[in-house]
N, C-alpha and C positions, 0 to 999 in steps of 0.2 A: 504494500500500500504506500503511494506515493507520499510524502511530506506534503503538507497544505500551507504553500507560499504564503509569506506574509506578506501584508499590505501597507504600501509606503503612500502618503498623499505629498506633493509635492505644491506650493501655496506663493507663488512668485506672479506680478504683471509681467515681468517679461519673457515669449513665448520661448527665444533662443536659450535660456538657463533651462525653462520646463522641459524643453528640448534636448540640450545637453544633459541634465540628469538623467530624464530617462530612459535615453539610452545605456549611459554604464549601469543604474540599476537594475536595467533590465538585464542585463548579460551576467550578471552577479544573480539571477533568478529569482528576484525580487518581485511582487506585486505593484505593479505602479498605476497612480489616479494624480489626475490635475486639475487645478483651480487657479485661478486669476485675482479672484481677491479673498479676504479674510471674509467675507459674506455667503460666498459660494462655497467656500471651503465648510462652515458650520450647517452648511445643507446636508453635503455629502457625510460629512460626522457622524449628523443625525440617522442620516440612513442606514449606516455603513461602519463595521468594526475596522477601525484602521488601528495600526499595530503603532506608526512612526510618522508625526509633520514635517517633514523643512517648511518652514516656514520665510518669506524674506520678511524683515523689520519693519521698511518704511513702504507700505501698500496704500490704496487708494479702500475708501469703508472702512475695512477694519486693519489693522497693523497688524504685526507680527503678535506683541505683545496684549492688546488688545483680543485678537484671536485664542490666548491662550485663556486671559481673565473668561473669556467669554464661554470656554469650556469648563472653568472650572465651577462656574455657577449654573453649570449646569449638569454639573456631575459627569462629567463625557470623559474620560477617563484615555489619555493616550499620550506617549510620550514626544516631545519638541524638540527641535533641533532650531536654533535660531541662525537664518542667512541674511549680513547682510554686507553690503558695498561701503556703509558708513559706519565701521566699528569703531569703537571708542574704548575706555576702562570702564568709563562711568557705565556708557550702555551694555557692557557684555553683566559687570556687577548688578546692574539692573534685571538684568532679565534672569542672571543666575536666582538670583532674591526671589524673583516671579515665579519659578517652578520648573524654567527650562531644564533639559537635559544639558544639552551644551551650545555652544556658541562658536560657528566660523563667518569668518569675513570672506568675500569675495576679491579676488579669482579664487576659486572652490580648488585645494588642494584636493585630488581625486584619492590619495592614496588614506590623509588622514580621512576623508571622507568616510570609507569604506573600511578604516581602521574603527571608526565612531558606532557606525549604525548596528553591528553585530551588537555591543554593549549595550546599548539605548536598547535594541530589543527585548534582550535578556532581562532588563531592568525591570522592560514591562512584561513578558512573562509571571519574574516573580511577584510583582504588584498585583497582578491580575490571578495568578494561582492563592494571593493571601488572602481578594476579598473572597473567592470564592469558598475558602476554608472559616471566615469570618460569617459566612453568610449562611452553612452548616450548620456552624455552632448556635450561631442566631435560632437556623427553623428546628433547634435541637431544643432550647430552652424557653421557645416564645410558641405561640398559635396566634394566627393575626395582630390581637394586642394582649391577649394572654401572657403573660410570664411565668415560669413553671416545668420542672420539669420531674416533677415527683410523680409516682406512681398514681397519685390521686387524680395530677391535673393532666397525665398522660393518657390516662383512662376517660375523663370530660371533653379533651382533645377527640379521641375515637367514636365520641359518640355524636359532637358536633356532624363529624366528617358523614356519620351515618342517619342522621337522620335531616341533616341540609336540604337536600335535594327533595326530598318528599312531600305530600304536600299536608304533614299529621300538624296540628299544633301543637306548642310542649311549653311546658309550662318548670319553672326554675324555679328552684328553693334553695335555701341557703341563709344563715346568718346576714344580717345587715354590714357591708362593707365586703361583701366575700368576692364581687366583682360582676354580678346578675347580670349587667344590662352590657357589660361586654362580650359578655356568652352570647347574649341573643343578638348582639350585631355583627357576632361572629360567623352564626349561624344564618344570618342575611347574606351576609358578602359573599359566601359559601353556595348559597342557593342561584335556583335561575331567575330569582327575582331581584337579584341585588344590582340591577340595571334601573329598580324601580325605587321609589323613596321609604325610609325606615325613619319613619314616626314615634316619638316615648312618648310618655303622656306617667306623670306621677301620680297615682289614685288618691292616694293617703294626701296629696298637697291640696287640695279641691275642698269645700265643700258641697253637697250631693247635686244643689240646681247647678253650681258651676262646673261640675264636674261633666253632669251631661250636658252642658252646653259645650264643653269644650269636647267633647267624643260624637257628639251629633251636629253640630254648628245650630244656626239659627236662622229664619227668615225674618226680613226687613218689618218692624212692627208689632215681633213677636212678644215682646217683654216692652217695657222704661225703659229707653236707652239703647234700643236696637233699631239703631237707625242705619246699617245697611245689612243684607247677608252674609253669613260667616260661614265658611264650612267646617267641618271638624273633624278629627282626627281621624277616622273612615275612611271620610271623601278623600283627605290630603294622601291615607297609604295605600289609597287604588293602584294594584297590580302590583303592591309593593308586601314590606310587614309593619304590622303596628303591636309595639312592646306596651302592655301595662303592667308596670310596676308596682307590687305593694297589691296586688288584685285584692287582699283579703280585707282592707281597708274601706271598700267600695261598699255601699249601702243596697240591702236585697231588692230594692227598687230597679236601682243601678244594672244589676246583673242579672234581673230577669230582661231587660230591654236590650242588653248584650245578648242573651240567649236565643231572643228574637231572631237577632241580626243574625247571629252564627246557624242559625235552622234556616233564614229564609234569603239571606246573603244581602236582604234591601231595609231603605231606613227611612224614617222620614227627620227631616230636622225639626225641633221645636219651633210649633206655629206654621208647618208645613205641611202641606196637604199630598203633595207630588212623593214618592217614593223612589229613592234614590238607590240601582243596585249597585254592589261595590263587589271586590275580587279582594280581600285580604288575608294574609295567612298570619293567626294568633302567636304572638311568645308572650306567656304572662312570669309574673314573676310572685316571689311574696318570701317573707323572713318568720312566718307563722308557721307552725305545725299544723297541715292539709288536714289531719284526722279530727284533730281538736276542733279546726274550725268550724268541720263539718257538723260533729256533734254538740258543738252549741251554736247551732244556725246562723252564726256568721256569713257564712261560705256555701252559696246554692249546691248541692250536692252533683245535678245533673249538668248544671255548668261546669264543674269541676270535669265532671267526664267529658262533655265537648271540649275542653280546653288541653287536659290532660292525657294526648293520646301519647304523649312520650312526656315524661319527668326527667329532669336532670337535676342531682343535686351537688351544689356545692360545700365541698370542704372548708370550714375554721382554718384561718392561716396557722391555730399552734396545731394544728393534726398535718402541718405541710412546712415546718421548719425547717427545712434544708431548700425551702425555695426562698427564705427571706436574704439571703446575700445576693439573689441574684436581682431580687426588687428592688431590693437598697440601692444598690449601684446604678439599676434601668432608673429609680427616682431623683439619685443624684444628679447622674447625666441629665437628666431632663429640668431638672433645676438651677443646674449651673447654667444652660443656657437663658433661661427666663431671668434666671436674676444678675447675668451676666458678673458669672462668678467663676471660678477656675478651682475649685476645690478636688483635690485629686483622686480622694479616696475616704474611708474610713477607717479610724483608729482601730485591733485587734480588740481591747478593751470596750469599745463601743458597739462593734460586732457581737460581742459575748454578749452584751447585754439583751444585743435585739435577736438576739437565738435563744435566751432561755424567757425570755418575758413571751406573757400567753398571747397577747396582741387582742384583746376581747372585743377593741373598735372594726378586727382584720385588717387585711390588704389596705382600707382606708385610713385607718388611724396607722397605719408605717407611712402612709405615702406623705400626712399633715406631718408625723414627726421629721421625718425628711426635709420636707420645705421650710421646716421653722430650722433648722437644724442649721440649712443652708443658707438661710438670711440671717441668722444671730452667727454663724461662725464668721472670726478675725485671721484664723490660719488656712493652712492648703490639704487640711484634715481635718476632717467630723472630731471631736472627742466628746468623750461622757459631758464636761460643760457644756456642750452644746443641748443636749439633749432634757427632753421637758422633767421635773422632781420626778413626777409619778412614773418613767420612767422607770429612774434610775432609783429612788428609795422602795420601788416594789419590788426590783431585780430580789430580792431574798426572800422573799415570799411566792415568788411564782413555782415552785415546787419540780424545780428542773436544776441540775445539777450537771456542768460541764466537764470531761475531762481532757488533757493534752496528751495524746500519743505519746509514748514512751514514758509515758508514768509507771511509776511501780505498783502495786498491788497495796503495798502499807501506804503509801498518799492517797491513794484513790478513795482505800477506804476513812483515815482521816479524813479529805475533803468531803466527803459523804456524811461522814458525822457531827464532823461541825454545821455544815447547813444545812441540817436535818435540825440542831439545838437551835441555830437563828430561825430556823421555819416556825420551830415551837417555843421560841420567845424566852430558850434555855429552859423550858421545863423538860427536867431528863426524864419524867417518868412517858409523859407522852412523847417523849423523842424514840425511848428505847421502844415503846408501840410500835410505835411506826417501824423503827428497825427491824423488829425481830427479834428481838434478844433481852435479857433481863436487864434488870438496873443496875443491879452488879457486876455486871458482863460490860456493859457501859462505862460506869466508872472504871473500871479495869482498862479499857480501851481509853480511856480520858489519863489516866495514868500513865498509860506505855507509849501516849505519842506526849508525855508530858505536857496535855494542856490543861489552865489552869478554870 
């Protein structure tokens, strides 16, 4: 099987150079493409993996340099070579700065020429082999905007993938902050409807007239104060999905006229006479026990069944602690840009903390500790100062105990006993409970690692 020539783009006005290169490039078995100005050149770009630019300096539209800014704000990923007839210190320092690969002046030395380009290639090789092993890792620990790569959220991922395409409603449970409303816009973007608009709509934010005004719209006239037609969340995710959030919150008025809709697919607006059919496919959500609800009428039971032909539930972030370093870091980054900050990392110490603390806000309360973390920090590290008291003075009561590889056996179990006696506020007798072992057996152990 043949090598697959790489592609050179060659970005000069004048045709005699475009000329002159490509023919030694061609003879070196190179892929050659041409362009005339730095405008035509970001065409061909876009269409087209080019491996290598010569680009000339001073062009008519866009420059040399110019042409490269103009790739790199657009994420276009390819290495430069800058030519040109008016080289300078300043301009070659100039464009080194910019990004280029490297810099010849004109008359084009053919030999460093073709000394140059083999490297420039390789270069971008390896650049192009790293995002793609960056990008891997990526769709190894993320799903759309999921983050996650624990058993739990591997398993939520699988089920996304398999119930997307279909056309069941499903309905998501889960603790408050667990991440509900990314699931189900996951499972939009997923589907063949994610061409079409994806609607939320808060239940629990509403009261019940405003609630269904805001899920059914309204005609001009229908209420004080409706002075023109509105349409409502239905109408707005025709042929798309419309997420409610918090379903158990919604008043049994509320959800028998949803019930309607979902038996008969048509609506009318309040103060409307005309019935309006719509195409939407249900994701509901709620942070309520389904069983409970149902048995104290809360929660229409037959609506539950039209809603709930597929359940997904999510996991509490402390049943998925080994995904919290990877949020931490995806919150950081995402903060450091917003508050145009440069913080590089976080402290081992401050780590520790956010892996034994139970997180009982989830995924949302890391993500606020995060952002407070990153606008009060002074340094190019998170540390425990940064971090909110409750935090950090609960760290000893959240009932999780770390240990460092290569510990011994007698630390381990020291470290386990002492914050077992902080859990229990030093009463030995419910420490030793909790251990297993007598009180005697305690004190003896309190003895032999000499604590006092």
């Amino acid at each position: 099987m043949s090598k697959k020539k790489e592609k050179i783009l060659i970005v000069d006005d004048e045709e005699y150079i475009i000329e002159g290169l490509t023919t030694i490039l061609e003879n070196e078995n190179y892929q050659v493409d041409a362009a005339t100005d730095g405008a035509q050149a970001i065409k061909k770009l876009e269409k087209d993996q080019i491996d290598l630019v010569l680009a000339d300096l001073v062009m008519p539209k866009l420059d040399g340099l110019q042409l490269l800014h103009e790739l790199q704000s657009r994420d276009i990923f390819t290495e430069v070579i800058i030519i040109t007839g008016q080289g300078t210190i300043d301009s070659a320092v100039k464009a080194m700065k910019a990004g280029v690969y490297d810099y010849l002046t004109k008359p084009i030395e053919t030999e460093r020429l073709l000394s140059i380009i083999p490297k420039a290639l390789e270069h971008h090789r390896l650049v192009m082999s790293n995002r793609k092993l960056k990008q891997i890792v990526r769709n190894l620990t993320r799903y759309e905007e999921i983050i996650g790569q624990s058993s739990q959220m591997r398993e939520i991922y699988r089920m996304i993938d398999a119930v997307a395409d279909s056309t069941a409603n499903v309905i998501i449970t889960g603790e408050s902050g667990t991440g509900k409303e990314l699931v189900a816009r996951a499972i939009h973007n997923k589907s063949g409807r994610a061409s079409g608009p994806f609607i939320a709509i808060n239940c629990a934010a509403f009261p019940k007239e405003i609630l269904e005004n805001e899920l059914f719209g309204h005609e001009s006239g229908a209420f004080t104060g409706a002075l023109k037609e509105k349409a409502g969340c239905f109408e707005l995710a025709h042929k798309g999905t419309l997420f409610l959030d918090e379903l158990g919150e919604m008043s049994l008025e509320t959800q028998t006229k949803i019930l309607r809709v979902l038996e008969e697919r048509r609506f009318r607006r309040l103060g409307g006479k005309k019935e309006i059919s719509v195409d939407v496919r249900i994701i509901s959500a709620t942070n309520r026990k389904i069983r409970q609800a149902i048995e104290e009428k809360t929660l229409r039971e037959d609506l539950y069944y039209r809603l709930c032909v597929i359940e997904i539930e999510l996991p509490p972030l402390h049943e998925r602690l080994g995904d919290v370093p990877l949020l931490s870091l995806e919150f950081l980054k995402n903060f450091n840009e917003k508050n145009n900050k440069k913080i590089k990392g976080i402290s081992p110490k401050c780590m520790d903390i956010f892996n034994s603390y139970t997180w009982p806000g989830n995924v949302r309360e890391l993500k606020n500790v995060i952002e407070r973390a990153v606008i009060l920090s002074r340094g190019d590290t998170l540390e425990i100062e940064d971090l909110p008291p409750r935090i950090v003075n609960t760290d000893k009561k959240t009932g999780y105990v770390n240990f460092q590889l290569g510990s011994t056996i007698e630390v381990c179990e020291r470290d386990f006993i002492l914050r077992t006696l902080e859990y229990t506020n030093n009463n030995k007798t419910h420490a030793a409970k909790i251990l297993g072992i007598s009180l005697k057996t305690l004190h003896n152990k309190l003895n032999q690692y000499q604590v006092k």
